[in-house]
N, C-alpha and C positions, 0 to 999 in steps of 0.2 A: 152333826157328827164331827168328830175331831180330824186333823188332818195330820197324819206325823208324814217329816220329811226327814229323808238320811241328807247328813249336812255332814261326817266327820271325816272323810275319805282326808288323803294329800293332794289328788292330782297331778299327781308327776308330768300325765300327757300335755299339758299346759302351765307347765313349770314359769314361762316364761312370768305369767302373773300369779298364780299359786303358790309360790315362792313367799309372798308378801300376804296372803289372804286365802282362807277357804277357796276353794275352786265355784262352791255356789255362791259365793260371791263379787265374782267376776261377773262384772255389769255388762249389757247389753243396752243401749239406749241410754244409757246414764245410770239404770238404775240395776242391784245384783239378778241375776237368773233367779236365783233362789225368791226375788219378789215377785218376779214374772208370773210362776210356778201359784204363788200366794195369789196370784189377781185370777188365774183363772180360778180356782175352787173357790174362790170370794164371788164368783161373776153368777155360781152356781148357787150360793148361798149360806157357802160351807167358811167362816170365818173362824176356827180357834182351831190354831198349828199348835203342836209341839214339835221344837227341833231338834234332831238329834245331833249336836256337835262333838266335836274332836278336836282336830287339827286346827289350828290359832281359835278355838273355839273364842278366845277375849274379842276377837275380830269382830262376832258375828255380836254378841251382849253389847259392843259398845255401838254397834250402826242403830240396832231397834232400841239402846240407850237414848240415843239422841235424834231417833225418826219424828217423835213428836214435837218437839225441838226445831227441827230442819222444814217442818212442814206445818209451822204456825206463824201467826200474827203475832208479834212480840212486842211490849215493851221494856225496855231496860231501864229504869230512875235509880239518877246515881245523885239525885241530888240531895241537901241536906245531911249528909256523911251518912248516906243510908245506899244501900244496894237492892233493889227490889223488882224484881220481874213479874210483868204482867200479861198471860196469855187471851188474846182476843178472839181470836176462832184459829180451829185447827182445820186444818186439811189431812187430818188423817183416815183411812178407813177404819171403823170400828172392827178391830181385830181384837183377839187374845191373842198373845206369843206366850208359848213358854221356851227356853231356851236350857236343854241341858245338857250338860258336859257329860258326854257320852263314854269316856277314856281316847286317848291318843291314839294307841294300835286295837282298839277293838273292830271287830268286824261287823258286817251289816246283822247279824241274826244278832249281833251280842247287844247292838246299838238300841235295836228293836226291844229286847229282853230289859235293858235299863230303863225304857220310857212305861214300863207293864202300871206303875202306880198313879201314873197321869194319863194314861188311857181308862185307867178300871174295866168293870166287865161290861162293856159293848161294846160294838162294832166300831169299823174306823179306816178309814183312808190312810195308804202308807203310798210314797213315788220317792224316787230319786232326786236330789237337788242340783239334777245340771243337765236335764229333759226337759224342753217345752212340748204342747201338745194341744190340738186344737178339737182332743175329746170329749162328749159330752157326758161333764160329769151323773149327772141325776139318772140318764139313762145308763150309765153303767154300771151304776147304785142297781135301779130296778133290775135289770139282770140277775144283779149279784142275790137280789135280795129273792128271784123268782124260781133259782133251783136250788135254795137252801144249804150247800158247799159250807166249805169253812174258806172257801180262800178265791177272790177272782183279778185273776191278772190281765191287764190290756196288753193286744197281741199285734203287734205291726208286720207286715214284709216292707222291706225296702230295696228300692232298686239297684242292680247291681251294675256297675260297670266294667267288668270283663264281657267281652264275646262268648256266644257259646258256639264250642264247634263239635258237631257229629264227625267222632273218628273209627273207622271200620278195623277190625283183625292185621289188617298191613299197613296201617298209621297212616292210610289215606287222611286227608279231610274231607267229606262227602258235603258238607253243609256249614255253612257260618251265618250266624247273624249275630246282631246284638244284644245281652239280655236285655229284661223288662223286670216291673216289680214282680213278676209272677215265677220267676226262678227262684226267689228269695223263699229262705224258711221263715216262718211265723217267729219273732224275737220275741223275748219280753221286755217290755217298753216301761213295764211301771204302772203307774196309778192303778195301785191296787186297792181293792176294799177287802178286808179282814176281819173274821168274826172272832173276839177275846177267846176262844181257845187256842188261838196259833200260839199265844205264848207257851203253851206245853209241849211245843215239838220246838223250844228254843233251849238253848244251855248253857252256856258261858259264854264270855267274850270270844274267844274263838271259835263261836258258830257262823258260819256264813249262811245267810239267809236263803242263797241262791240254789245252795248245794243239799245236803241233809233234809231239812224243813221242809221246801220245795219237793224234792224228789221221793221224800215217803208220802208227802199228801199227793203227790199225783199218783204212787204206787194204790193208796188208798181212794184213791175218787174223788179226795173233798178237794183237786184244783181245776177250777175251768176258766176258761181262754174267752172275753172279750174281743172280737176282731173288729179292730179298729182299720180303715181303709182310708183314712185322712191323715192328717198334717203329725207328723212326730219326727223331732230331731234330738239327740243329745248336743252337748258342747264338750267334745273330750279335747280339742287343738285349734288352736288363733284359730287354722281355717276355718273352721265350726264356728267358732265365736263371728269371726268375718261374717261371714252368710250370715248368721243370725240378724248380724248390724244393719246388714244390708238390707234385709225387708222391713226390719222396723222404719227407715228411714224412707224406705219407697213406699209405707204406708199396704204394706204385703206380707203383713206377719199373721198367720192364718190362728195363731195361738192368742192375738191381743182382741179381745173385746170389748174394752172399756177405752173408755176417752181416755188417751195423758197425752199431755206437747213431750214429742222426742226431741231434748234438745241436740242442734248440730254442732258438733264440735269441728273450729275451721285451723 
């Protein structure tokens, strides 16, 4: 099954490096989120993305321009007024990328509606490109696939940290504690799987996926909820990126399952 990833957002909330580059490709480990994303449904079996780009979209063509490149055995002979490269083995995952320029201000449902010719009619994995996540693809496949829906989205709570406090009619506090995951609403986290009819509750670039789409297939029955009880983080701020680095490095990143050296930058 194909995998589309929304890639075309600005990310304003981490402007600090967004500024310069896609937000999903603001690396974590060295290497963008947006690959991270890529290693786990590769880890599941699922290897041909289409991406949906926008914003410095060139950014994003010219990294997997020169991934095969960056991740092979080269030779270069410049001798005899001749220029000739010669590749010895690659270190690349056998992937397909397709990368398409989705428009600048187009919206997520609009993004989704431009990829409709490089999906065709089947099914298909869609996530956000700046969520990692340590769910298990295949078993969220057979879900999707075992009450026939048109649409399954994985569902996370997460912890909150304000207190809760019981307050009575006269603004006593009767009780405080801390929350836990279990005050949290069920989000939607992403790593959806989608049956080729959702493109008809899509419409132009300014459909937002979240809004319209979403809310009449759930009006309609065809949305059901994944509860995921494990590891899911976005990267929306440094701080998020921070954390992120942080367990790559202490070998605690519950989303990586594949071998790579994290290089340390000193």
């Amino acid at each position: 099954m194909k995998v589309v990833l929304l890639a075309g957002g600005f990310g304003t909330r981490i402007s600090e490096e967004s500024l310069y580059k896609p937000k999903p490709m603001i690396e974590i480990g060295g290497m963008p989120i947006l690959w991270h994303i890529m290693k786990e449904y590769a880890y599941y079996g699922h290897s041909e993305f289409i991406i949906c780009a926008g914003y410095r979209q060139e950014y994003i063509k010219e990294w997997f321009a020169n991934y095969f490149l960056h991740h092979s055995d080269v030779t270069f002979d410049y001798r005899d007024n001749k220029s000739e490269m010669v590749i010895h083995e690659s270190h690349c995952e056998p992937w397909r990328v397709t990368v398409v320029d989705t428009g600048y201000n187009t919206m997520t449902g609009g993004r989704i509606k431009r990829i409709q010719k490089y999906v065709g009619n089947e099914p298909f994995f869609m996530t956000y490109g700046d969520g990692v996540c340590d769910v298990d693809i295949n078993k969220l496949l057979a879900f999707h696939q075992s009450h026939g829906k048109l649409a399954t989205l994985t569902a996370v709570k997460l912890a909150q940290d304000k207190g809760v406090l019981n307050i009575d009619g006269d603004q006593a506090v009767k009780s405080f504690r801390e929350k836990n995951i279990n005050d949290g609403a069920p989000i939607n986290a992403g790593y959806m799987v989608l049956q080729p009819e959702i493109f008809s509750y899509l419409s132009d670039d300014t459909c937002v996926f979240e809004r319209t789409p979403l809310e009449t297939l759930a009006a309609e029955g065809q949305l059901m909820s994944y509860i995921h009880e494990g590891f899911w983080q976005c990267m929306d701020n440094i701080r998020e990126k921070m954390m992120l680095e942080k367990l790559l490095l202490a070998d605690k990143a519950p989303w990586k399952k594949w071998e790579y050296e994290i290089p340390i930058v000193r």
